[in-house]
N, C-alpha and C positions, 0 to 999 in steps of 0.2 A: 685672532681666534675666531673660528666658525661658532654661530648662532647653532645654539640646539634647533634639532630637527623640529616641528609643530606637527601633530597627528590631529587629525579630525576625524568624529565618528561620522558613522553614514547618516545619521538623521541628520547631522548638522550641512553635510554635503547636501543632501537632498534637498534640505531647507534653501542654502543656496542657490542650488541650481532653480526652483519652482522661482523664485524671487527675479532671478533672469528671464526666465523663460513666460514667464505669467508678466512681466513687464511692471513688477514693483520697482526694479532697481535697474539698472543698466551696468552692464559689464564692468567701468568705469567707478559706479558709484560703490557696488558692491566691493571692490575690491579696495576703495581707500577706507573705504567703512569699517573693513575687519582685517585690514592689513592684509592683504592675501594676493599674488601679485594676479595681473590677466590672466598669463597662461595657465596657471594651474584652474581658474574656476572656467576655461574656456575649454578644457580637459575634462575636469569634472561634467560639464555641460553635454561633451562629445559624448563620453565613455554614457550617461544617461541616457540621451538619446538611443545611442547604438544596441543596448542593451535593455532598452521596454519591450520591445514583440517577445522578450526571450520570456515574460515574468506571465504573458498573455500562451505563450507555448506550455508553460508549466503548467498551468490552470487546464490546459486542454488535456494535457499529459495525463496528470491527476484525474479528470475524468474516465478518459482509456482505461488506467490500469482500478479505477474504483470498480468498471464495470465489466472488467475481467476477474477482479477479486472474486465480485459476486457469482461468475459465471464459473470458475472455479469450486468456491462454495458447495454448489447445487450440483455440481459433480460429485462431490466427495458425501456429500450426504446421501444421493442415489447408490455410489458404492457402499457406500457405509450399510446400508438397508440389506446391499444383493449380496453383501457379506453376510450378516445376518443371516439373511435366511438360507444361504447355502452351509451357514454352521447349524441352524437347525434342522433341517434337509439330513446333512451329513446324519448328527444326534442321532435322527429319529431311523433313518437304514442302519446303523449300528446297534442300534435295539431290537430292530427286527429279527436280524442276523444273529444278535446274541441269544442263547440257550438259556433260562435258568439254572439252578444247581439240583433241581429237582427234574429236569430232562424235558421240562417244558419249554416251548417256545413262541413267539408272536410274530406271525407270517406278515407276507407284504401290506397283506388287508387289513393287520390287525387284530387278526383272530389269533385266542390262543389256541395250537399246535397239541400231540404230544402229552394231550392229560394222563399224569401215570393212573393207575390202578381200572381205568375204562377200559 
């Protein structure tokens, strides 16, 4: 009968591998130490190495896109404004344009228009 499988989490991998690679333990010691044969902590070992630039690429990554977030941002807040004021823009020529109910009106300048009874 086959031995159940053993899962290790990552800190514990990690642990192992700094312990080789920092020269606490040698390949050999670590492995009778915690039952675990060569190959697998000489994989773990690999797969570590092969995969540090990538954790150093994230970290530059994450800067990129923080500093596109923000440049984004400061886009949408400058739209945001020339939105604004092209609906109060709009508003206020609508007003202009519009007649009271009394046949008065308020021309481009502002002025009222159209006083009835003068």
């Amino acid at each position: 009968m086959d031995k159940p499988r053993r899962t290790y989490t990552p800190e514990f991998k990690v642990q192992m591998v700094l312990e080789i690679i920092n020269g606490k333990k040698s390949l050999g010691e670590a492995s009778r130490e915690y039952g675990i044969k060569d190959s697998v902590l000489s994989r773990w070992r690999q797969e570590f190495l092969e995969r540090a630039p990538q954790l150093f690429e994230q970290e530059q990554r994450r800067d990129n896109q923080a500093g596109r977030m923000a440049e984004l941002e400061r886009v949408i807040g400058r739209l945001t404004v020339q939105l604004e004021m092209a609906k109060k823009s709009s508003e206020v020529r609508t007003i202009c344009r519009r007649e009271t109910a009394d046949g008065t009106g308020i021309d481009a300048k502002g002025q009222i228009s159209g006083t009835p009874g003068l």
